[in-house]
N, C-alpha and C positions, 0 to 999 in steps of 0.2 A: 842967887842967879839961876839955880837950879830948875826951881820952882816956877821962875818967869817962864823958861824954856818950856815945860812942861807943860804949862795952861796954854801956848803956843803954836801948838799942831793945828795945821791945815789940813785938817783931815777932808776927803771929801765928801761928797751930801748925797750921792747916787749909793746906794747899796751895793750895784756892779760895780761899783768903781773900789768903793770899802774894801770888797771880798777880793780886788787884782791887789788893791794897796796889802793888804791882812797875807794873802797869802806870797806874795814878793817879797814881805818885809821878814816874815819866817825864813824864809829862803835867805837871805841877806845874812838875819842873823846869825844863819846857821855856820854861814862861810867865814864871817866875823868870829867867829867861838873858835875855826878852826887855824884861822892865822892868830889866834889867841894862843891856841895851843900848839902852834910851831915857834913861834916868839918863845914863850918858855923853853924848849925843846932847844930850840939853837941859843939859848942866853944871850938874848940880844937886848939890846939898851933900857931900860924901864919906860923911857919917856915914851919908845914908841911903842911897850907894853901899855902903860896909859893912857897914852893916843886911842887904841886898838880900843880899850874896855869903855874908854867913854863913849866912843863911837856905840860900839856894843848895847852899851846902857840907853842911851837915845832909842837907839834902832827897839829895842826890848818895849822901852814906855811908849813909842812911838804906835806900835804897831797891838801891844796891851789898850789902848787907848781906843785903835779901832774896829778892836773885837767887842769892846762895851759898849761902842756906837753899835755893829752890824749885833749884838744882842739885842738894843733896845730897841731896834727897828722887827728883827726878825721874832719878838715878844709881840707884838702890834700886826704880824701877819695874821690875818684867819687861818683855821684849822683847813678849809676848803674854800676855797672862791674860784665863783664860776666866771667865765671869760670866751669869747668868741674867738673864733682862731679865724685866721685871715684867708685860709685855703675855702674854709666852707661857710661863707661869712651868717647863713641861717642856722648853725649848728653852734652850740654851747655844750663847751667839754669843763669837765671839772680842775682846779690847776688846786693840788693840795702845798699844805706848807711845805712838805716834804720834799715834792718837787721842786719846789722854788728853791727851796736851802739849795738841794744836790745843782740847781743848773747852776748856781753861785760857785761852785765847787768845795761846797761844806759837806760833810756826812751831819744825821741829826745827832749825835753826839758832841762834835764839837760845837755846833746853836747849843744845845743846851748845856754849853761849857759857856761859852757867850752870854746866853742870856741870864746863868749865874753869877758873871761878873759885874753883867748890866744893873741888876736888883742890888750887887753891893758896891758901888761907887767908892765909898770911903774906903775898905777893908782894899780897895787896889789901888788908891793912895796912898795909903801907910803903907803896902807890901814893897810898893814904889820908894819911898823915902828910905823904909830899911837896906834895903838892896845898898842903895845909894852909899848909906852908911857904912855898910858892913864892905864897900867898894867890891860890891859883885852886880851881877846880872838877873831882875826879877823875871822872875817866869812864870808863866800862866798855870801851871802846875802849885808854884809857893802860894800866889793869890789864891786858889783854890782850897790849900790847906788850911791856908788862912780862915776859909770861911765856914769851913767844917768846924772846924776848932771854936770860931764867936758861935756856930749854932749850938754846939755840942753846951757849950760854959751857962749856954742862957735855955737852955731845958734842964 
């Protein structure tokens, strides 16, 4: 059932839109971790500790998911493209990837945290399924060890 769920996401198809869903769903999660971590704290019922973590685990692949979309689109921007600005419509300014990222509200650091997960699809499936298993929360951080770790074994 998991799995259905998973292949499921309606992610959306505007990259503006990727980068409000990407960065709301961080935010989300973060607030999910922390009535995670008041539930324990007050030892309240398991069920709605497992409520809590499931939620959590969605909200996590959910939003894993749309960082390997806004990767593999943000892989496919050019380095520089030029573009007409609508104030001086006979003037061509240069609009760098960089820029594009930051007006997204991405630093280039996290694109190319992105665009690393975009190049390994499978490695953030499996990081996905374990999480699941081990009944915790995958994070873009583990999927990244993860891929250090497959490059490191096959050099």
């Amino acid at each position: 059932m998991n799995q259905i769920a998973t292949s499921q996401w309606n992610l959306p198809d505007k990259i503006e839109d990727l980068a409000k869903f990407a960065l709301i769903g961080r935010e989300k999660l973060t607030a999910v971790r922390a009535e995670i971590r008041a539930i324990d704290k007050l030892g309240l019922a398991e069920e709605v500790r497992r409520q809590k973590l499931e939620e959590a685990q969605l909200i996590s692949e959910a939003v894993l998911d749309a960082e390997v979309r806004i990767g593999t689109l943000t892989a496919a921007l050019p380095k520089a493209e030029r573009t007409r600005t609508d104030l001086l419509p006979d003037t061509v300014v240069a609009q760098t990837k960089t820029n594009a990222i930051q007006s997204l509200g991405f630093t280039p650091k996290q694109v190319e945290r992105f665009e690393t997960l975009a190049r390994h699809p499978e490695i953030v499936e499996q990081a996905k399924a374990e999480a699941r298993e081990r009944d915790d929360i995958v994070s873009r951080a583990f999927v990244l060890q993860k891929v250090k770790e497959v490059k490191r074994e096959t050099e």
